[in-house]
Structure formats: structure tokens, C-alpha cells
C-alpha positions in Angstrom: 11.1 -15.0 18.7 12.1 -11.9 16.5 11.7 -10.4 13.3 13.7 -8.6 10.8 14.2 -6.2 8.2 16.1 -4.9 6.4 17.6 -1.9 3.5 20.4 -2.7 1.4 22.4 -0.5 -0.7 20.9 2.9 0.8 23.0 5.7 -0.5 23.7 7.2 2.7 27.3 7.0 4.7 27.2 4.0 7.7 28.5 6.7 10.2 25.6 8.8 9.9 23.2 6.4 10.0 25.3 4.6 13.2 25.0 7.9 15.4 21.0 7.5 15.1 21.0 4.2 15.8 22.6 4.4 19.5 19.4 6.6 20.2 17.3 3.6 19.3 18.7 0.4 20.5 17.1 -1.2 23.0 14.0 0.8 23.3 10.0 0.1 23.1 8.9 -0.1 19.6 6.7 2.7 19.7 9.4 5.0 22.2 12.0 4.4 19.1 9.1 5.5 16.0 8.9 8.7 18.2 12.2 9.4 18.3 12.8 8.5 15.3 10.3 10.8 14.0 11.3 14.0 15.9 15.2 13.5 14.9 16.4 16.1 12.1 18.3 13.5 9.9 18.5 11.9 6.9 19.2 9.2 8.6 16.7 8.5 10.7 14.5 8.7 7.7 15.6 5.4 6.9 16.0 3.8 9.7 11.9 4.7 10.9 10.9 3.3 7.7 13.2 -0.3 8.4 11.7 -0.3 12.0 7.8 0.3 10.5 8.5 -3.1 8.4 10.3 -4.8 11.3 7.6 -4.1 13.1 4.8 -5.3 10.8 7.0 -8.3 9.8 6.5 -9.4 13.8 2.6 -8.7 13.8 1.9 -9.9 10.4 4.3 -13.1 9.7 5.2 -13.8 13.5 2.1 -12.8 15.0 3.5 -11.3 17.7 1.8 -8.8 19.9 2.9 -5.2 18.6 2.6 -3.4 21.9 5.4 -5.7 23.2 8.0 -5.2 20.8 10.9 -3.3 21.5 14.2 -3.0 19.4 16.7 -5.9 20.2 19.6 -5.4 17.4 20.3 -2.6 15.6 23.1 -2.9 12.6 24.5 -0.5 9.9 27.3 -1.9 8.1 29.5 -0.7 5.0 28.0 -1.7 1.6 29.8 -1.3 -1.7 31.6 2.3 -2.5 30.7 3.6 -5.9 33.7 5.2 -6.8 33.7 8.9 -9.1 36.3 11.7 -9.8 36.1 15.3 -10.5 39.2 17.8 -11.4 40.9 19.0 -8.9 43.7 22.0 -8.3 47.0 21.9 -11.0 45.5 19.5 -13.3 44.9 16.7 -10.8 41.9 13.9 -10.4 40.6 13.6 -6.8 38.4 11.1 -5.6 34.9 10.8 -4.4 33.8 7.9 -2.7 29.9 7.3 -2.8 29.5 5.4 0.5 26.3 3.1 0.7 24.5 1.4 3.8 23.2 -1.8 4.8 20.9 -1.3 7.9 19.3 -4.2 9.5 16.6 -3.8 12.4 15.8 -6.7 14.4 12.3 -6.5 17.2 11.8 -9.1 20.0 8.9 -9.6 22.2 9.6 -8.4 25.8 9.5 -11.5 28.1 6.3 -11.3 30.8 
């Protein structure tokens, strides 16, 4: 049994969000909140806040036993680009590319 969550279109870039979530996967529920609290990125903002719901999706919805839960999956994938422009040297356009994020966490019970 697991449970999910998830946040769609966060304005961040995928990499940055995908170097936090190596420190996470696969760790205790409670181990990856920690570290997820003491790491100095934007990122990890985010990604604490998807694991608090995944976590109270399990108790609440699943009622699964929250000192057993430990992170199973952890996913950041490309969302849409919002593309913008600004002037650039000799008269030219340059592009920006506003990347966004979909990250998905996914907790399991430990098996006994």
C-alpha cells in the first residue's frame, strides 16, 4: 500500500529540484522531513511540503501507521516552459525560458 502527492506547475527548474531529491529517496519519513528541513534550497522547500501531504494522505486516507513510512518514489519531471524575451546586445531578442516542475512523492509502509 502507498500514497501520493503531488505539486504541479511549481515555478522552479526540474534540475534543481532533482539534486535534492537523491538526498531523500529511499529514506524514513521522518529522516527525509529532517533533512529536508536543514537543506539551504529552494528546492527543498517544496519538496518538504509534498512529503508533509504524502505523509498525511497515508495516515489520514490509507490509515497507515506514520512511524513506518519511508519514501518509496521520488519524481521531478519537466512541466510546461513559459517562454519571455528581453533585448539583448546590437539590437537582438534573446530568450528566457521560465522552466516549471512537476514533483510527485510517493510513501510506503516498511514491511515487518
Amino acid at each position: 500500500m502507498e500514497a501520493r502527492a503531488e505539486h504541479r506547475y511549481a515555478r522552479i527548474s526540474p534540475r534543481k529540484v532533482k539534486i535534492v531529491c537523491d538526498l531523500i529517496r529511499d529514506k524514513d519519513a521522518e529522516l527525509a522531513k529532517g533533512i529536508l528541513q536543514h537543506t539551504p534550497n529552494r528546492g527543498a522547500e517544496l519538496l518538504y511540503k509534498v512529503l508533509c501531504s504524502a505523509c498525511a494522505n497515508a495516515e489520514n486516507n490509507h490509515e497507515m501507521d506514520p512511524s513506518k513510512l519511508y519514501v518509496s518514489q521520488v519524481m521531478v519531471t519537466a512541466g510546461p516552459i513559459m517562454k519571455r524575451g528581453r533585448a539583448s546586445a546590437r539590437g537582438r531578442y534573446s530568450r528566457i525560458l521560465k522552466r516549471t516542475s512537476h514533483i510527485t512523492v510517493v510513501v510506503a509502509e516498511k514491511e515487518a
